[in-house]
VOBA-1610 file (N, C-alpha, C; in pm, whole numbers, padded with zeros to 5 digits, always signed):
BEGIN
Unk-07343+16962+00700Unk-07374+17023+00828Unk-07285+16965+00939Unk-07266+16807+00954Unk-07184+16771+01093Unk-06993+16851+01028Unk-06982+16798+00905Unk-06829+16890+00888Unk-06837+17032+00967Unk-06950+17119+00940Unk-06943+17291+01002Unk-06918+17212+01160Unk-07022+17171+01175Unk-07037+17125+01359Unk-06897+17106+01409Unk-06847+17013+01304Unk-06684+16973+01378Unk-06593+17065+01364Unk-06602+17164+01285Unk-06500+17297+01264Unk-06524+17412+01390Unk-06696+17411+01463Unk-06700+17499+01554Unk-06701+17444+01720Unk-06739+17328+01701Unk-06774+17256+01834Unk-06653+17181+01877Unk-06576+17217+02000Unk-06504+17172+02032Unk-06534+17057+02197Unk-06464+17004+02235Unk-06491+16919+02357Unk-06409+16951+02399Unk-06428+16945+02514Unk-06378+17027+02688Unk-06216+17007+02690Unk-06174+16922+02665Unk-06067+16870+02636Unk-05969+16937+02561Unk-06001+16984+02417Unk-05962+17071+02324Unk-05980+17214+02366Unk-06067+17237+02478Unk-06122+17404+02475Unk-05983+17376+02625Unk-05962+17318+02711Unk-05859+17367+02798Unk-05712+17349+02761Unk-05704+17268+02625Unk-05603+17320+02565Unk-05540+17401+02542Unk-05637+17434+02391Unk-05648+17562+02368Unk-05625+17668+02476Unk-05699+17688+02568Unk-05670+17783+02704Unk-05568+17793+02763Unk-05469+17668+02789Unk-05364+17655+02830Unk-05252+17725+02737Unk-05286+17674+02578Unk-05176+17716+02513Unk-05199+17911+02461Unk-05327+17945+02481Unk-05331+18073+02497Unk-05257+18176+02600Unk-05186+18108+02683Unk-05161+18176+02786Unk-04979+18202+02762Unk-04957+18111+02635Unk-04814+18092+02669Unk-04767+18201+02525Unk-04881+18104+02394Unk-04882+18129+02210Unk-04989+18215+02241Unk-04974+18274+02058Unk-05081+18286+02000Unk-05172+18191+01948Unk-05282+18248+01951Unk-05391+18131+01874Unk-05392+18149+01733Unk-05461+18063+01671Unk-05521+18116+01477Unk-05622+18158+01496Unk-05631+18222+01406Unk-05799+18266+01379Unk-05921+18169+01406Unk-05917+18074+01336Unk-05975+17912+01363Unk-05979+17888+01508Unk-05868+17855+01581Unk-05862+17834+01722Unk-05905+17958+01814Unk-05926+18093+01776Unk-05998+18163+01872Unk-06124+18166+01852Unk-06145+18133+01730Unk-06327+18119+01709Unk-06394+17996+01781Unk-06328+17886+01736Unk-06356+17752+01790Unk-06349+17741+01939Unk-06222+17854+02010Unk-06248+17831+02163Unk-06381+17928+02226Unk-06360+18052+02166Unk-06487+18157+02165Unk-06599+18099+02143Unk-06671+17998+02071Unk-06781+17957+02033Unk-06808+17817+02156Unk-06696+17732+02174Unk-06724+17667+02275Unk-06742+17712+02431Unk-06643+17807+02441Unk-06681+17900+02568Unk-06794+17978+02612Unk-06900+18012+02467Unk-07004+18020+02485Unk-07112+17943+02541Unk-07076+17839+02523Unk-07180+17728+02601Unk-07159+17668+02702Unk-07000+17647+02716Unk-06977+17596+02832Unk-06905+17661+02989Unk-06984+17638+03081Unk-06927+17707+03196Unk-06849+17657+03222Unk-06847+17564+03273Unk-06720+17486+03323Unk-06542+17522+03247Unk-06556+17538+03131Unk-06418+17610+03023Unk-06430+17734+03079Unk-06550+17825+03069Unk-06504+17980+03143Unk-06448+17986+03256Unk-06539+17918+03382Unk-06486+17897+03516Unk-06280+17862+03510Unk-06268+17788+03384Unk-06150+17727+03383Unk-06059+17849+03335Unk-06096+17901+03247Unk-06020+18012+03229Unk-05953+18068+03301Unk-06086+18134+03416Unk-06045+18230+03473Unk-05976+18183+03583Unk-05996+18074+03629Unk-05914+18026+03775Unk-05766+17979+03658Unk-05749+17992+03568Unk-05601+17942+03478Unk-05519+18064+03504Unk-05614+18231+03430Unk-05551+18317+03458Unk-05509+18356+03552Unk-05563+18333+03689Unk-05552+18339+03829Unk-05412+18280+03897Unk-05453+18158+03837Unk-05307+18135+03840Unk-05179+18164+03820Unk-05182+18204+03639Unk-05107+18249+03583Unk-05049+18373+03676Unk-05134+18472+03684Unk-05131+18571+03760Unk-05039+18569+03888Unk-05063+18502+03976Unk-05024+18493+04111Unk-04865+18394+04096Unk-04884+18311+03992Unk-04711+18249+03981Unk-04659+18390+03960Unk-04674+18443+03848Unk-04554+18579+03834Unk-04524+18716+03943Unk-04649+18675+04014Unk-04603+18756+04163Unk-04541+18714+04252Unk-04510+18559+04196Unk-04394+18523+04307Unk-04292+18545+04320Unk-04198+18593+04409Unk-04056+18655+04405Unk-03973+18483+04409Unk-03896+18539+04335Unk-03794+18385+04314Unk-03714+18338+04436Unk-03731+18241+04484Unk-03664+18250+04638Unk-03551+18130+04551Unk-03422+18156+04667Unk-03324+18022+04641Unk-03356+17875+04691Unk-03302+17814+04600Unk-03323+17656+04641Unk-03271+17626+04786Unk-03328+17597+04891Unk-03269+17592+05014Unk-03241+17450+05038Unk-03119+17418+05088Unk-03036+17291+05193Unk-03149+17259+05293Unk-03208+17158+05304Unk-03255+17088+05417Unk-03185+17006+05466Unk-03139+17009+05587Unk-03025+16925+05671Unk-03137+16849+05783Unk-03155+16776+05797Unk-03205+16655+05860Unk-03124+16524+05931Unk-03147+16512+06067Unk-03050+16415+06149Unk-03177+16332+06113Unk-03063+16249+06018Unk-03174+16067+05985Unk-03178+16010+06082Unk-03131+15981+06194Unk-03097+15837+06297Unk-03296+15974+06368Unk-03262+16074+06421Unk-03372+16143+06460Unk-03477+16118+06442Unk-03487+16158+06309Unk-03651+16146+06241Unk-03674+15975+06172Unk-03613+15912+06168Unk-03627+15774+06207Unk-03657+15736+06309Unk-03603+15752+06414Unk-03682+15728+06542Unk-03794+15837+06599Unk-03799+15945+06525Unk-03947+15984+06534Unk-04065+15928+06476Unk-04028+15859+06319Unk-04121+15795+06253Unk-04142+15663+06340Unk-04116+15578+06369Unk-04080+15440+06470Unk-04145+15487+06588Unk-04142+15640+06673Unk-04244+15631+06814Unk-04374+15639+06735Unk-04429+15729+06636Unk-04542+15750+06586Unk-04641+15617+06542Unk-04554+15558+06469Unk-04617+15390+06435Unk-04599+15281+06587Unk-04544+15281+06642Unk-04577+15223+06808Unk-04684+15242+06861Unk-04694+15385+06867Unk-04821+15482+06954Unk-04918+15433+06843
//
């Protein structure tokens, strides 16, 4: 009986794995049952899901912007950091 237990019961740990690597792979048969059966009990893995997919989601609506040059006068913002710690 604990062998079945350890083939279906997974810990939180293994179930946002699993979740993570669902998003990228496929799962096995084994690993969608085992995440399906733990997701049944646990909210906290569903909640996780769905704020994962959410994520997922909203990165690929991001339009790719270019890496932009930040030009910064050091002697400046050195002596801006230096009035801030005075004050």
């Amino acid at each position: 009986m604990k062998r079945i237990m350890q083939l279906f019961l997974l810990s939180c740990l293994k179930a946002t794995e699993l979740i993570e690597k669902k998003m990228n792979f496929k799962l096995t048969g084994r690993e969608k049952l085992q995440l399906s059966m733990h997701k049944m009990v646990c909210n906290a893995c569903r909640n996780y899901e769905k704020q994962s997919k959410l994520i997922e989601m909203g990165m690929l609506k991001q339009p790719e912007k270019p890496n932009r040059k930040i030009e910064i006068d050091m002697e400046s913002f050195k002596k801006s950091i230096l009035d801030k710690i005075e004050n």
